[in-house]
N, C-alpha and C positions, 0 to 999 in steps of 0.2 A: 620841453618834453623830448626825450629821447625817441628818437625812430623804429619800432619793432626789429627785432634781427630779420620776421619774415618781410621783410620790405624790399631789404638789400636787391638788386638783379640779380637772379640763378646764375650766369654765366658765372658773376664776380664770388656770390657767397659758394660756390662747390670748389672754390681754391683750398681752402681749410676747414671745411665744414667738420664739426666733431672731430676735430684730430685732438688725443687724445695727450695728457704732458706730465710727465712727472718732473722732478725739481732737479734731477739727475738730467732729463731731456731738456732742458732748456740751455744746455752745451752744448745738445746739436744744434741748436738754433743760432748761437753764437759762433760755432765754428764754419758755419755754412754758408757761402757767399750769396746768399737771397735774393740781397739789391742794397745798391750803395748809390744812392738820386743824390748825394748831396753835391761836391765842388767836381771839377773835371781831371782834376787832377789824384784824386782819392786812390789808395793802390787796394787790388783788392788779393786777394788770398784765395790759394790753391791748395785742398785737402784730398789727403788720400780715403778710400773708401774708411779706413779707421776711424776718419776725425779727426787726423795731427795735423797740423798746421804744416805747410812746403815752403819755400822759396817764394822771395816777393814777385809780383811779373807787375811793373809798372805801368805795361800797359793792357791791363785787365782791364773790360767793358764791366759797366755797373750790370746786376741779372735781375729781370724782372718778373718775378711769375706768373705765369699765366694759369696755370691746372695745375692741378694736385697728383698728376705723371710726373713733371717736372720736379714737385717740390718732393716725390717719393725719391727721385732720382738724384736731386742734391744733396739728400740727406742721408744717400746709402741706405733707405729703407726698402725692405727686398716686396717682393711682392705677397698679397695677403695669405698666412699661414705658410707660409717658404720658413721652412726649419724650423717651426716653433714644433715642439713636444708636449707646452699647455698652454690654453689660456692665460692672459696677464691676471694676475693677484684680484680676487673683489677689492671694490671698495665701501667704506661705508656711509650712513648718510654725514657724517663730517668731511665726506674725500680724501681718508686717509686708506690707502691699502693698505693688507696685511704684512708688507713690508715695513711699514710706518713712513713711507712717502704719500706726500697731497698730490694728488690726480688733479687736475686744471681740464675741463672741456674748455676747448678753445672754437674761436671765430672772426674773422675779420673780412674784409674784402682785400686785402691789398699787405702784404706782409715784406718788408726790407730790413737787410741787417748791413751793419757800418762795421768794418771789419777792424778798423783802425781804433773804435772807441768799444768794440763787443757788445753794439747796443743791439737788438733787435726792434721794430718798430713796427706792430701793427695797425693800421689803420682802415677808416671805414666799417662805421655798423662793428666795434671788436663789442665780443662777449665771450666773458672769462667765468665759467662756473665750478666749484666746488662743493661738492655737498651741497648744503644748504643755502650755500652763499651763491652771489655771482652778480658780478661788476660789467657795466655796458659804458662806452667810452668813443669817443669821435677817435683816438688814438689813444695808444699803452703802449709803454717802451720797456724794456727790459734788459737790466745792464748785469752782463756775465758776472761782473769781478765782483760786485757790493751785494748782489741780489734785487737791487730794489726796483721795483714796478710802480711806474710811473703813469697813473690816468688821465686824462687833461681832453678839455672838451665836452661839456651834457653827462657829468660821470653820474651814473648811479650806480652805488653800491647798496645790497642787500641783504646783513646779516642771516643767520641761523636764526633769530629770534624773530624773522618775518619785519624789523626796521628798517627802514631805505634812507639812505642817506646820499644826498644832493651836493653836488661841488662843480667847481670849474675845476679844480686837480686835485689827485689825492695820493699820495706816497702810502706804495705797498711793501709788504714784506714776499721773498719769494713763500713763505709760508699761508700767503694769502691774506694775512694781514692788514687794515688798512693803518698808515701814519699818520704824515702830517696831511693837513688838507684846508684848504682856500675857500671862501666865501660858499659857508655850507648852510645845508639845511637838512637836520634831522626829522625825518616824517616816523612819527612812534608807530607800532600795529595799533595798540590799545589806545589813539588819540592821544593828541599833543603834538609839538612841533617846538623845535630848538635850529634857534639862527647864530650865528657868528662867523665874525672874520676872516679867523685862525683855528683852528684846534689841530688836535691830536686822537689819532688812535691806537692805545697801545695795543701788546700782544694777548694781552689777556680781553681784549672787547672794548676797555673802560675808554671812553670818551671824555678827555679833559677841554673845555672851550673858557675862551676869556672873551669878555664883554658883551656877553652872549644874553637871546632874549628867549624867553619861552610861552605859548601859547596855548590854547587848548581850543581854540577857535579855527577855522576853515579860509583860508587864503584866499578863495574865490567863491562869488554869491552860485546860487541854483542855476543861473545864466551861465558858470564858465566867466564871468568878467572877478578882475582882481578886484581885490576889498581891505581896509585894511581891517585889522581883526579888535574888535570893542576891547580885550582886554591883551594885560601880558604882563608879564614878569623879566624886569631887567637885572641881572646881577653881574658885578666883577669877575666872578670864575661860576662856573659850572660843570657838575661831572657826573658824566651816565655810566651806571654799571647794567650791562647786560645781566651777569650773572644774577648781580642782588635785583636788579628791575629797580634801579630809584634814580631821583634825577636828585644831588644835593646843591644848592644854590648857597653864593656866598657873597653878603653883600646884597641883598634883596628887593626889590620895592615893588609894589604894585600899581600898575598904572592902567586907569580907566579913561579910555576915550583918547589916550595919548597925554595924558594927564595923571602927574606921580603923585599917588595921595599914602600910603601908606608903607612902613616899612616891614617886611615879615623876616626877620631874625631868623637863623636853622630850620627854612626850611626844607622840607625833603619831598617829594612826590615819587610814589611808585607808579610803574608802567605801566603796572597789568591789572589797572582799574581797582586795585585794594588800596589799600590805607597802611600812615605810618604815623607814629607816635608826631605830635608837636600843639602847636597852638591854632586854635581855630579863628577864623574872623569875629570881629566881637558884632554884637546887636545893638541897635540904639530905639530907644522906647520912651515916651513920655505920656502921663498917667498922672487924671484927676487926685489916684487914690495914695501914688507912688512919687511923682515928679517924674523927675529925669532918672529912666534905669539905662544903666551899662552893663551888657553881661557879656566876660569873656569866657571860655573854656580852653581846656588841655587836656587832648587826645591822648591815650595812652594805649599800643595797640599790644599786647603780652604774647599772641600768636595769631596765627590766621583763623582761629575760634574764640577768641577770645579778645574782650576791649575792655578799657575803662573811660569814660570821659567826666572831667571833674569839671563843674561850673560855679562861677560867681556873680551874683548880682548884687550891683551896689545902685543904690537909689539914693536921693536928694531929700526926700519926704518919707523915707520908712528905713528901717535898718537893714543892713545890708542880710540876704539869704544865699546859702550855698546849697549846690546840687550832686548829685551822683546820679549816674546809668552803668550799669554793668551788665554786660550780655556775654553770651558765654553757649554757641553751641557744642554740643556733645556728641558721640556715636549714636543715642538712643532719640536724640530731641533737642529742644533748644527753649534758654529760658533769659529771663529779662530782667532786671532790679532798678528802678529810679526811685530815687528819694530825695525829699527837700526838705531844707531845717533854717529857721530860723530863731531869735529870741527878739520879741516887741510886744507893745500894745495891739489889743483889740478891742474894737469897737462894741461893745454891748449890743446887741440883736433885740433887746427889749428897750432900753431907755436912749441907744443911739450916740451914746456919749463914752469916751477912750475910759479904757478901765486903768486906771495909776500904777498898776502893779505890769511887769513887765511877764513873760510867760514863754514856753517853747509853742513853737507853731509848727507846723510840719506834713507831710503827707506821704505816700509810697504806695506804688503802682507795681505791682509782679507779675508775671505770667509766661505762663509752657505750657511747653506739649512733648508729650516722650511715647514714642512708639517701641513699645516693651515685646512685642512681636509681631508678625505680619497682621491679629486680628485683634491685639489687645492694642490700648492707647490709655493715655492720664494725662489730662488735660486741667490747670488749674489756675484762677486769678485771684490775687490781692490788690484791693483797693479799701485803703482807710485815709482819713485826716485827723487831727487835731479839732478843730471845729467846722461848724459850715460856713464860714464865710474865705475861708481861706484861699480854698481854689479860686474863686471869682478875685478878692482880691489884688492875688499875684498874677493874675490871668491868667493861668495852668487846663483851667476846664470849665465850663459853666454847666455840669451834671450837677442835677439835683438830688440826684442818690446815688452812692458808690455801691456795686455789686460784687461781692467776693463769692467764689465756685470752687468748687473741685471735681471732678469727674471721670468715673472709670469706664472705660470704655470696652465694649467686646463686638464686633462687625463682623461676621459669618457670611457664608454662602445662604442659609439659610433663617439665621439668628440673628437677635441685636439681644445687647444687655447693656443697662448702665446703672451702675451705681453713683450718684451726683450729692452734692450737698450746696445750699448760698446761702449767705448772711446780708443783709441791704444797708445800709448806713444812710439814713436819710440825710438831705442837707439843705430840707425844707423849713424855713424859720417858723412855721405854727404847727407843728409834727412832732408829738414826745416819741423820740426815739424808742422807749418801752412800745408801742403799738404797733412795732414794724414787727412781721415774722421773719421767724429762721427757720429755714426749711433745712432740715437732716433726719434722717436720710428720704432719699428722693431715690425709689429704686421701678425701672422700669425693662422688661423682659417680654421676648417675643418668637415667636419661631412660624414659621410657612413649612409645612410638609410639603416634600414633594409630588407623594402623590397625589392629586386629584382623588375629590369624594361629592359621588353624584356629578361628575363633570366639572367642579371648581375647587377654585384655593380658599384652601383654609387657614385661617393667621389667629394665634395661639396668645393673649397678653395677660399679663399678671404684671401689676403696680401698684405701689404703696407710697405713702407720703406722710410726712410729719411735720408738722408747724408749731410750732412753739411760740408765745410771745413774754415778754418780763411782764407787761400788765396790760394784757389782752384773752382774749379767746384763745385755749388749744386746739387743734385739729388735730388726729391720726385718721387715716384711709387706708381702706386696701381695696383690692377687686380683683376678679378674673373675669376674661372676655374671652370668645371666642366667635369668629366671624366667618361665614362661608362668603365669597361670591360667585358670580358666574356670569362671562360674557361673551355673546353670539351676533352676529349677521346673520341676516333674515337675507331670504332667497330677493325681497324685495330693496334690500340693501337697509333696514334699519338696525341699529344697535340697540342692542338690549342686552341689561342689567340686573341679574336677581342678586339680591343681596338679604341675607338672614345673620342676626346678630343675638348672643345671649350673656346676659352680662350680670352676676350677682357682687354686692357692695357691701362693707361694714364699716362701721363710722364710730368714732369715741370722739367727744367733746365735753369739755368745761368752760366757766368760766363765762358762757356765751352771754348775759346779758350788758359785757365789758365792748361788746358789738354794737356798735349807733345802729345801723340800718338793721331793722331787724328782719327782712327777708333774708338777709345775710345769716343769720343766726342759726337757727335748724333747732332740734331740741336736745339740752344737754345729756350726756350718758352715751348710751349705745344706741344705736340706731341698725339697722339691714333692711336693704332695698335688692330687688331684682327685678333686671331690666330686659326686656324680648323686643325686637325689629324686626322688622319683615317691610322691603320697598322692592319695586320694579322701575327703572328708568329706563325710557325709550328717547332716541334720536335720530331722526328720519332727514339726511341730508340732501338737499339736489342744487345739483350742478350745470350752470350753462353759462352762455356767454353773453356779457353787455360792455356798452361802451369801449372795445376791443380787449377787453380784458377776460376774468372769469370772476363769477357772482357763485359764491356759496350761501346756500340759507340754510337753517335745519332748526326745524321744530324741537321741541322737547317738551315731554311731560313727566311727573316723576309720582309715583305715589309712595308714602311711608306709612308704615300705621303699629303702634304699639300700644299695652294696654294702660292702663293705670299707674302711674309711677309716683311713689311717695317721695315728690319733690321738698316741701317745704318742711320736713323734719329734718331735713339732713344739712349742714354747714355749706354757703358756699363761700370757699375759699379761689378760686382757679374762670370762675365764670361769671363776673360778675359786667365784664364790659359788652352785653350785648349789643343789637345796633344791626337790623337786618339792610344788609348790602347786597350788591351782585355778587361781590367774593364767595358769599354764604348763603346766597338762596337754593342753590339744590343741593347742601350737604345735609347729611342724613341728619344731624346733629347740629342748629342754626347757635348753640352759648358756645363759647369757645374753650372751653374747660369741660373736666368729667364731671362734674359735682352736679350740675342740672343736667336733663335731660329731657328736651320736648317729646310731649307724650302725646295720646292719641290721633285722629287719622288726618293728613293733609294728603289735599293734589298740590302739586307747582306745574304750571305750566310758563312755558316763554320760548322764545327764539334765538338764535345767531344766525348774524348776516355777514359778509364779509365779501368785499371789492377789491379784485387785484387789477392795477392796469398798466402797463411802465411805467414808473416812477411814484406811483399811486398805490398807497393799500388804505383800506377805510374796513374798520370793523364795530362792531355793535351788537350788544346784547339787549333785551327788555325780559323782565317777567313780574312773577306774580304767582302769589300761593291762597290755597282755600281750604280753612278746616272744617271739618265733618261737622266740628261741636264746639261750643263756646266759651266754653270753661279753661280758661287760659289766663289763671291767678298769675304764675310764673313771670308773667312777660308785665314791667310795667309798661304804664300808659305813654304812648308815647315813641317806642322803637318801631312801631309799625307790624307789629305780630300779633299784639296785643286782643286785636278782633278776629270775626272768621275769616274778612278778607285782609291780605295782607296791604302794605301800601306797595308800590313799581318802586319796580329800582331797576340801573338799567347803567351802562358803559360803554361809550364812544371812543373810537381812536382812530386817528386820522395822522397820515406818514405822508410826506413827500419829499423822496430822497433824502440826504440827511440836511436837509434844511429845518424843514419842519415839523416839529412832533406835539403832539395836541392829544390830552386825555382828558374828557368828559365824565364825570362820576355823580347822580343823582339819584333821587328819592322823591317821589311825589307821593302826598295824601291821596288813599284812596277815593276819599268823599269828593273835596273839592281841588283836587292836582295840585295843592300846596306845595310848595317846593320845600321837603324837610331836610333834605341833603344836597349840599352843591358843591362840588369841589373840580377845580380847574388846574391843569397842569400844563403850562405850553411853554415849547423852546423857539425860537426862532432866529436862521443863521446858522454860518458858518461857525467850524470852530476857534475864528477870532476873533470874529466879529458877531454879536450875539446876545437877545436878548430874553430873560427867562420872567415866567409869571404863575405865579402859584396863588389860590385861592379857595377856601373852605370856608361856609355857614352851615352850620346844623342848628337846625330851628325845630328842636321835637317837643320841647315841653315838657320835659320830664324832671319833675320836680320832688321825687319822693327817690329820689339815688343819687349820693353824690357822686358817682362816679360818670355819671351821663349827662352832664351840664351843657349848656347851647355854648357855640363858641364862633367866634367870626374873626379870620384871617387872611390876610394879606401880606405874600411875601414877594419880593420883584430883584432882578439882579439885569445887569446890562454891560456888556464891555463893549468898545468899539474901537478897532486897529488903525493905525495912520501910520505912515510914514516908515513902511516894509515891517518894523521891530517895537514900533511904541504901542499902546493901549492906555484911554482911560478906564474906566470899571468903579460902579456904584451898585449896592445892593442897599435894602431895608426891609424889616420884618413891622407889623405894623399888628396894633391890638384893635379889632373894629367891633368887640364886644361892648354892647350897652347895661345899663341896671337891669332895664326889661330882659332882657335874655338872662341875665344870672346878677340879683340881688348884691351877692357878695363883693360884686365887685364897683371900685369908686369910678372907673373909664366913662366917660362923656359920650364913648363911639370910637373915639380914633386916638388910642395912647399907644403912640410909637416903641417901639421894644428896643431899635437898635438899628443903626443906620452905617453905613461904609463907604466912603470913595477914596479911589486913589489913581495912582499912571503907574504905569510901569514898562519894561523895557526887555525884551525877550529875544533870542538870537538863539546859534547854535551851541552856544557856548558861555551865553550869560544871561541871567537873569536878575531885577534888581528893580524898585520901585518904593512907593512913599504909600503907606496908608493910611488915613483918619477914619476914624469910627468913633461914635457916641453910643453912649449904654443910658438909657433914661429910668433906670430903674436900680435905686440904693437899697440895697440889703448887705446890712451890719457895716463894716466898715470898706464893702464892695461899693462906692460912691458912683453915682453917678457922675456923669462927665464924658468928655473927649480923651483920648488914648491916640498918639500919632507912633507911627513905627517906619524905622527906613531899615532894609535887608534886601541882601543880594548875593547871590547863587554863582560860585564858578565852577566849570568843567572842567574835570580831571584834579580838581583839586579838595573835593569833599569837604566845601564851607558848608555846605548844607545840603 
């Protein structure tokens, strides 16, 4: 490592501090007897004020400088602003002045010139800056007659493009140029690093090296001690262009751990963290349903908005498939194209067994977004396949419904509008596609005046909806809403909430008895409902201090009350997954959709608590709601709303530091604290070390909706780091539903879903490990089995 300029002793560095050098002055530097340290015999040279060279004097003393009086005085430099009429010439940031000469700021401690050879030689702490350049060197010579500048010693040079480059010597041009150069090392701005022997600099930037290696890895651990680097690239020639920013390699190989495994043919890396046309590393994959897959691709980059990348997968057990991704941002937006194609057998979904005729298989994934002006937006996805077993198959995705959108957007100061449409693609094996809907158009609109009526905001809605199905029930809606509220502190510090809502409904349906559940249903034809709210919520918080920290609690109670609402005439399409939680216990509206509407009068009451103490937060909610009346057909048996008293529901979370995070989610029967809801979320550890546990029972009982089934889960994940860079890492998701909780299904209690371990290998610049996973669960010709995969990540080189 070079030594700061400001290090140098003051005495030494005010010899030539910032003197200033054009390409023209470095003849007075050659003509000026400086110091001549070398033999005893040396003759040195006597100039007239002009600069011409005089008569030999043999026995001339070598001259040593001491201060920058001296060296004004040897160089016939008059004293500052003595006859000058302007300023010297600006320069620009290349260091060229408007004469078209390079300005050089110079520095050294200790400067001698050799009269006999016209070298000059600075030494000590020298730093040579230009523009944007500028060279630090234990010594730099400078020979009159060639021009060439010579660094040698801890050289660093530092192009215009912010790269530093590392040598023991490096041959300059006087144009500031660097040449040839000895045991280098290229430090990129944008990461990487390029070592070799020998190279070259030419005039134009380009760096030509032989035998040269290159990295994208860090030379020294987080300690400051050296290391050697997990990965690298050795090739024959190598040659960096500033201009274009690419590094081209020729003669290639890559080598992990110090060990040559692969060769990579043309390729190129750019500097500046983009990308360039070529071949990407391949994947290796083995699969119950596939065998042995290899899949290579080739990059193809058309501009810096623009790619293509083409893939091949070839398998041992199924026919080979090809892929495409096209991306393509624009001025307005940016949008996306992958597609997969293949031609094989599939497995029949009903009888299990390959169908003899061969077929296209295939699937395609789209999506943008385009900002059409500062409040307008169009946002849209495609997602279809071929059949449903496909995606699982190839292992692309394991959704069980593709969702295709479109969406026009409008974002105001005071407005929202959208006009939307989706289509679903089921790719559920017991699901006739005919029963999915299509929602178009989906249009919702809104506006908040700004002024204030009676003291609060008013928010303005209108929306409509259409569902359609091939052999189902239709739906069309519409509505208008219109909402006041209004919110105060009490001189005693409580918040309060008034809120008044009035909302009229029109409804058309057919078709409805095509509906299994029949509170789903509503009655066919036309329908109109009109709906009135009126609630007041209060929150009374208080504040003090325990266990050194600070304890918030605050009570709440909320009342709602509207009148009679003709629920069960109308379709519900949007509301049918109720399921009273904390999320939802004091919204005005507990169905999650417009289509129901809880009617007549409830209290809720409940509290938050919350503990802060260094390193510690702990929070918690409980509550609990009470209807006026009993009549609560809407709600079935079972979600817990269903009576006058509701059942508790309630949410814990517990932090400490980022070690630990723990979320508590529950529901107890009101009668006997039956536990109907239990769900657990906890991390535990650092970020590499670290283990996670998820777990969900819902136990309610509710047997007359198939959308509310009981379900018991278990999912768990674990990594644990050794040895600075390694990890191993296991996860599993596990089915712990019984017949008693839900009939339909064959599970004993504990039918495994899907299981994962592997190791892996992680640094600053590489990543790379081995995965196995088991899928215990065949659907169509998606088999179950084990799946092993090896893939690994280089920087600065975009394998993945």
């Amino acid at each position: 490592m070079l030594p700061p300029a400001d290090r140098a002793p003051p005495a030494s560095r005010e010899v030539l501090h910032a003197l200033t050098l054009t390409a023209s002055a470095f003849a007075l530097f050659a003509a000026a007897p400086l110091a001549a340290q070398s033999a005893a015999d040396d003759v040195g040279t006597v100039v007239d004020p002009s600069g011409q060279p005089g008569d030999p004097q043999p026995d001339a003393e070598p001259v040593t400088v001491d201060t920058a009086e001296d060296v004004d005085e040897l160089l016939g430099i008059p004293e500052p602003n003595a006859g000058l009429d302007a300023p010297p010439p600006p320069t620009g940031d290349d260091g060229v002045n408007a004469e078209g000469n390079r300005e050089i700021d110079f520095e050294a401690d200790i400067l001698e010139y050799r009269s006999e050879s016209d070298i000059v030689t600075a030494r000590g702490n020298v730093v040579l800056r230009s523009g944007d350049r500028s060279l630090r060197a234990d010594t730099v010579s400078w020979n009159e007659g060639t021009g060439e500048i010579v660094a040698e010693g801890r050289v660093r040079f530092v192009d215009e493009n912010g790269n530093q480059l590392f040598s023991e010597r490096v041959e300059l041009t006087d144009k500031f140029e660097a040449g040839a150069m000895d045991n280098l090392l290229l430090a990129l701005r944008q990461g990487g690093r390029l070592a070799a022997r020998k190279g070259v600099r030419e005039n134009d930037g380009t760096v030509a090296l032989e035998n040269a290696a290159y990295s994208g890895c860090e030379v020294v651990d987080p300690d400051g001690c050296p290391r050697e680097p997990s990965w690298r690239i050795t090739a024959e020639r190598v040659v960096y262009s500033p201009e274009l920013q690419r590094i081209k390699f020729t003669g290639a190989y890559l080598e992990l751990f110090g060990a040559r495994i692969l060769p990579l043919p043309g390729l190129t890396v750019r500097t500046d963290g983009g990308a360039v046309s070529g071949f990407l590393v391949p994947d290796l994959r083995f699969s119950e349903s596939n065998g042995v897959e290899v899949s290579g691709s080739y990059y193809i980059r058309f501009a810096d908005n623009r790619d293509l990348t083409l893939t091949t997968h070839v398998y041992t057990d199924a026919a080979p498939m090809v892929a495409a991704q096209w991306r393509h941002l624009t001025e307005s937006g940016a949008y996306q194209i992958t597609g997969y194609a293949t031609h094989s057998q599939r497995i029949s979904t009903l009888t299990g067994t390959a169908d003899s005729a061969e077929e296209f298989r295939g699937y395609v994934f789209a999506n943008g977004r385009f900002q059409l002006s500062p409040d307008w937006s169009l946002t849209g996805s495609i997602r279809r396949s071929t059949d449903r077993t496909f995606l699982r198959r190839y292992d692309i995705s394991r959704d069980d419904r593709l969702r295709s959108t479109v969406e026009l957007e409008r974002i105001g100061k005071n407005t929202y509008v959208s006009l939307a449409g989706w289509a679903t693609q089921t790719l559920r094996l017991n699901q006739p596609q005919g029963e999915v809907p299509v929602a178009l158009p989906v249009f919702d609109a809104r506006w908040r005046p700004d002024t204030p009526v009676l003291g609060g905001q008013i928010e303005l809605q209108g929306n409509t909806l259409s569902i359609t199905r091939k052999d189902g029930q239709d739906t069309q809606r519409a509505f208008a809403r219109a909402q006041w509220d209004l919110s105060r502190v009490t001189g005693l510090g409580q918040v309060v909430t008034l809120t008044g809502m009035l909302r009229g409904d029109v409804y058309h349906s057919d078709e409805n008895l095509l509906t299994a559940t029949a509170s789903y249903r509503g009655n066919p034809g036309w329908e109109f409902r009109g709906v009135a709210l009126g609630a007041i919520d209060v929150q009374w918080p208080f504040v003090g201090n325990a266990l050194g920290g600070t304890v918030v609690w605050t009570p709440r109670v909320q009342l709602v009350a509207t009148p009679p609402i003709k629920n069960l005439a109308i379709p519900n399409e949007d509301a049918r997954a109720i399921d009273l939680e904390d999320s939802n216990l004091f919204a005005l509206n507990r169905f999650p959709g417009y289509d129901r509407v809880e009617d007549g009068a409830r209290v809720t009451y409940g509290f938050d608590w919350s503990l802060r103490i260094p390193d510690w937060e702990i929070k918690t909610n409980v509550g609990q709601s009470y209807r006026l009346d009993s009549d609560r057909d809407i709600f079935p048996v079972g979600t817990g709303l269903s009576e006058r008293f509701s059942d508790f529901v309630g949410r814990t979370e517990v932090r400490y530091k980022n070690f630990l995070r723990l979320t508590h989610r529950f529901r107890l029967d009101k009668d006997n604290l039956a536990i109907r809801r239990n769900e657990v979320d906890a991390t535990v550890g650092s970020n590499k070390t670290y283990a996670e546990l998820g777990y969900v029972r819902l136990n309610r009982d509710i047997t007359q909706v198939e959308d509310l089934q009981d379900r018991e889960e278990l999912r768990g994940a674990v990594r644990v780091a050794f040895a600075n860079y390694w990890s191993i890492f296991g996860s599993g998701v596990f089915n712990l539903t019984d017949r008693n909780e839900d009939p339909t299904l064959m599970s004993d209690g504990f039918d495994p879903i899907r299981t994962r371990l592997g190791v892996a290998y992680q640094d600053d610049c590489l990543e790379l490990g081995l995965t196995w996973r088991r899928d215990y669960i065949t659907a169509g010709d998606a088999e179950r089995g084990d799946t092993f995969q090896v893939y690994f990540s280089l920087r600065n080189l975009g394998f993945r």
